[in-house]
N, C-alpha and C positions, 0 to 999 in steps of 0.2 A: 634870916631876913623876912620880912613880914611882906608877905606875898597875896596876889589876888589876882585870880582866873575868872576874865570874862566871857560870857558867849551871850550871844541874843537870837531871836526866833519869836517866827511869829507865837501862838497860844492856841489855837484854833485846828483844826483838817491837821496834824501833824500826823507822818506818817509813824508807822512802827518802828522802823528801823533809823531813823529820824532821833525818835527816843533811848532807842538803845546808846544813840551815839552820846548823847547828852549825859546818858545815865552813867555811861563809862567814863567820862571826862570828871564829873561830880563824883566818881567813886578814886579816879584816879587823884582828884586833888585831896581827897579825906589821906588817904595813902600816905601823902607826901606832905601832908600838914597845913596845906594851902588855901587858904579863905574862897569862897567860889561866890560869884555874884551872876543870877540870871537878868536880864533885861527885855522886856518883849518888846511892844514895837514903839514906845517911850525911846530909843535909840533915835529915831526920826526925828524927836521934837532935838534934839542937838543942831539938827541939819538947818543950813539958811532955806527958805520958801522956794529962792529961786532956784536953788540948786534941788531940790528935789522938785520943781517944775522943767528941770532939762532929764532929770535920768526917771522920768515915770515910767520909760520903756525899760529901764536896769535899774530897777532898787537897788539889785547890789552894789551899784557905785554911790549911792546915797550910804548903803553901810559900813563902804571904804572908810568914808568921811566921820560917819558917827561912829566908828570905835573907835576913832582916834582921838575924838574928842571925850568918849568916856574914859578911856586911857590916862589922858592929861587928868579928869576929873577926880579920879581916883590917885594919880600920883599925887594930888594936891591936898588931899584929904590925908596923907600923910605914910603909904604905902611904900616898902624899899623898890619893891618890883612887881610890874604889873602886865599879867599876859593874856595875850588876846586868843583865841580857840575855834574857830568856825564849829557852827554848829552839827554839819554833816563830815564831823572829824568824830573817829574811833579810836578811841587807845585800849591798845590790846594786851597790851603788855606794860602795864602801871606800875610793877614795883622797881626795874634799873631804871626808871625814867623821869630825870630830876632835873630841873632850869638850874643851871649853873652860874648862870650869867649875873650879877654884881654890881658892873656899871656898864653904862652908855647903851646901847640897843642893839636887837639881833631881828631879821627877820628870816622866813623859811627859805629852806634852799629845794629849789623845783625841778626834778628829773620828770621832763614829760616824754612820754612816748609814743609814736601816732604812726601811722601809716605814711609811708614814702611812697611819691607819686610814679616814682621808679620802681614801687615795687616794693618788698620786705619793710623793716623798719626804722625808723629815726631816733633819735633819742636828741632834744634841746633841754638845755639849762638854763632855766632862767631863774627865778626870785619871789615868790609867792607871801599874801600875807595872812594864810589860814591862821597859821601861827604866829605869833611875832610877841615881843618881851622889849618892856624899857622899863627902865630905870630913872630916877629924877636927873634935871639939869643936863639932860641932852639936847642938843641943838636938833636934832634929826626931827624930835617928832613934832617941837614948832613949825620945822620946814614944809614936814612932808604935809601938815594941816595946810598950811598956805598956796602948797605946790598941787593939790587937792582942788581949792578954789580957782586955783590962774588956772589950770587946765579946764575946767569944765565951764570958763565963762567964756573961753576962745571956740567952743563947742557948738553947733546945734543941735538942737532937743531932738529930732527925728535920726533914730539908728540909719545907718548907713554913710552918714556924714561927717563921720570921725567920730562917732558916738560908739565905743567898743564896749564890753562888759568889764573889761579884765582894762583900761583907759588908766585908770589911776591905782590898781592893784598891780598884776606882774608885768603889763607895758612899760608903766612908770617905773617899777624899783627895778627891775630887770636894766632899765637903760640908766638909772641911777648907779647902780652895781656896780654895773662897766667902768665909770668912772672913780666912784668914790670905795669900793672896795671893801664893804662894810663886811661886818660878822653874818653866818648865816647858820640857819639850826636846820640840824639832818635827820630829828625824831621823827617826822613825819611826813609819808610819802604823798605823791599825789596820784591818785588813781584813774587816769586816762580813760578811755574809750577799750581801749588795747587789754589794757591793765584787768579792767572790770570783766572784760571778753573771758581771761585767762582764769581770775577766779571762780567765773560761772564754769568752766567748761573743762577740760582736760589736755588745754594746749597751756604751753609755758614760756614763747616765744618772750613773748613781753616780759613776765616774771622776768627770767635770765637777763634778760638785758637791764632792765632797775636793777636787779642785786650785784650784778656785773660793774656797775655804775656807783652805785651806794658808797661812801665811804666812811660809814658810822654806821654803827644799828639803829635798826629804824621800831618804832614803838607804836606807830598809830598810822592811821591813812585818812589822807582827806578824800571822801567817795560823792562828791563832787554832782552833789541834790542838783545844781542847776541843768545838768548835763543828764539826770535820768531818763526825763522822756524823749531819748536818744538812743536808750540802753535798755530796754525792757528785760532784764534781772531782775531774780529771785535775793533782792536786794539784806533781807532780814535774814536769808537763809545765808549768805555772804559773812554777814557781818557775827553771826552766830557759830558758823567755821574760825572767823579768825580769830573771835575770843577765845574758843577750845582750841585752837593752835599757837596762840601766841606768837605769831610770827606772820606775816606776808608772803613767806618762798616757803 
């Protein structure tokens, strides 16, 4: 199937490890045969004015929206399957790591892991779209463009007022999920606060509980740029370990 992996990022102040991520995904699509398309901030001019006039405080919900419209753009231009890659996603492990998927859509499946307020840890499942894969003539990613707009026009522009970051990413497909029960991909984990803690340090609390959780090999990790200056990590020395490990645990 004639395949093609997007990611976009700004061009400018990119960090190191930033780039490794990028550089892995470009290495892991040469791998598997797969056309690779970069976009910088040309993803924006997809978006309506107004909608990037309510999320100037979360570009990333403005990038919810414009991959999904580069998405469409590219299945129309005549692609069988088209996937989408967050930028601060690492694949560590590129050569068992293949989209299998054919028809209709998948998006990622999200083992997050956080501190319980009782104490020890939590682990929620929800729906993430670091990753995510369609294929032509599905209904979904018409929807989820439209489901995109009605949500963010019943919105106020200033955070705090229903304005979330994650609003039309894992909020929305997470309470989609529930319902409609869709396909989801387990290549790629997502790397918590928790998660990040364990690979900097020499606890494994977290680790064991994702691998415990997992129920597929996992090939890459989303390490989840927005949440770094939360996480003051030796970010590149991270991401450096897991390509000489090839693995996460």
């Amino acid at each position: 199937m004639k395949t093609l992996i997007i990611q976009s990022y700004r061009t400018s102040n990119v960090a190191d490890w930033i780039e490794m991520c990028q550089t892995s995904v470009k290495h892991w699509s040469e791998i598997q045969g797969y056309e690779y398309r970069f976009v910088g901030d040309e993803i924006f001019e997809r978006v309506p004015n107004w909608y990037l006039d309510k999320t100037r405080s979360y570009p990333q919900i403005a990038t919810d929206l414009g991959r999904l419209e580069l998405i469409n753009e590219a299945l129309e231009e005549g692609y069988n399957r088209v996937a989408w890659i967050d930028a601060d996603v690492l694949i560590f492990n590129p050569e068992p790591f293949t989209i299998n998927l054919t028809d209709g859509f998948a998006l990622g499946r999200e083992l997050w892991i956080q501190k319980a307020s009782s104490g020890g840890l939590k682990l929620y499942r929800n729906v993430h779209n670091a990753f995510c894969v369609f294929c032509p003539d599905n209904a979904f990613l018409n929807f989820y463009r439209y489901a995109c707009k009605q949500v963010l026009s019943q919105m106020e522009a200033e955070p705090g007022k229903g304005l979330l970051p994650q609003i039309v990413g894992p909020k929305l497909l997470s309470t989609l999920h529930n319902i409609l029960d869709f396909d989801l991909l387990d290549d790629i984990a997502m790397v918590s606060p928790v998660i990040l803690h364990d690979l900097a340090s020499d606890t494994s609390a977290g680790l064991t509980m994702l691998k415990d959780a997992a129920t597929a090999p996992i090939n890459g990790a989303n390490l989840c740029a927005s949440l770094e200056q939360d996480n003051p990590q030796d970010m590149l020395g991270i991401c450096e370990r897991l390509m000489e490990a090839k693995t996460l645990f």
